[in-house]
C-alpha positions in Angstrom: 14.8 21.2 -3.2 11.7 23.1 -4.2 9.9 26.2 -2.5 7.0 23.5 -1.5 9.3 21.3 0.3 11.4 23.9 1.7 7.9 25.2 3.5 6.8 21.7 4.4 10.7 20.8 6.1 10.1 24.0 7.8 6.3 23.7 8.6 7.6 20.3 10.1 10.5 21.8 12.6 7.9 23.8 14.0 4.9 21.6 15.0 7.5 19.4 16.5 9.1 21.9 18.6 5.8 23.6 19.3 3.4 20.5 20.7 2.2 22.8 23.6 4.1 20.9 26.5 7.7 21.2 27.1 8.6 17.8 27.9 7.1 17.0 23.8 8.5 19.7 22.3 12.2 19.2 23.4 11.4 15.5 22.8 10.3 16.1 18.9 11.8 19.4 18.5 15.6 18.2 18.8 14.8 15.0 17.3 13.4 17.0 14.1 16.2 19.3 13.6 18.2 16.5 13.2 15.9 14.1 11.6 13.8 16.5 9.0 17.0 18.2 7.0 18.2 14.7 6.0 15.2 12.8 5.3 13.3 11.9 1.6 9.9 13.2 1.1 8.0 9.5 2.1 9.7 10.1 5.2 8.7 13.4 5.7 5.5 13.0 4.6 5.2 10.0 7.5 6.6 12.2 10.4 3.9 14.7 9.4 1.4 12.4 9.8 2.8 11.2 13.5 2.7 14.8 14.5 -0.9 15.0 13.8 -1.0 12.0 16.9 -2.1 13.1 20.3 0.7 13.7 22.6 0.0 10.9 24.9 0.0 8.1 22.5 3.3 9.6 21.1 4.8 9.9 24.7 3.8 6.7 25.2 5.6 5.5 22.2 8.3 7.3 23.0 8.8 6.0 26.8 8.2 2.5 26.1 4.9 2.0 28.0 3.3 1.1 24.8 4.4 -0.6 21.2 4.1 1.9 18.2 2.0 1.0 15.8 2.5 0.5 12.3 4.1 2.4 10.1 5.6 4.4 13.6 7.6 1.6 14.5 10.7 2.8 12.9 10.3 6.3 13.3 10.0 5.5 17.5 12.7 3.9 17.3 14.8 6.4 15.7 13.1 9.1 18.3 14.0 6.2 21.4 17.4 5.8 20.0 18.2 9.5 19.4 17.3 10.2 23.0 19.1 7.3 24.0 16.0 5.7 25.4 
């Protein structure tokens, strides 16, 4: 793994864990240290696009009052499985 990726895992664990509400970052935060070590870089690269997302639309994701949209879909359901949701 380079240097670049190592930063961009790591740059990835934080802004999940540190969304500004507690309720998101324990949400993302735990789901990210055991989603970002193992994933490929497309992957990656799509979870740091869905952390750019207002917290709203991803709680609402997340809680099931709304359907993800695409390319989320499979990445909520990961997040809604992981927290047994």
């Amino acid at each position: 793994m380079s240097a670049d990726e190592q930063i961009f895992r790591r740059r990835a664990l934080y802004r999940a864990a540190h969304r500004g509400t507690k309720e998101m970052d324990l949400l993302l935060g735990r789901f990210a240290a055991a989603y970002v070590p193992g994933v490929d870089s497309d992957g990656l690269r799509l979870f740091e696009t869905f952390l750019k997302l207002p917290d709203p639309l991803i709680e609402g994701w997340i809680m099931g009052s709304r359907p993800p949209e695409s390319p989320f879909a499979d990445l909520v359901q990961s997040l809604r499985r992981f927290h047994g949701l």
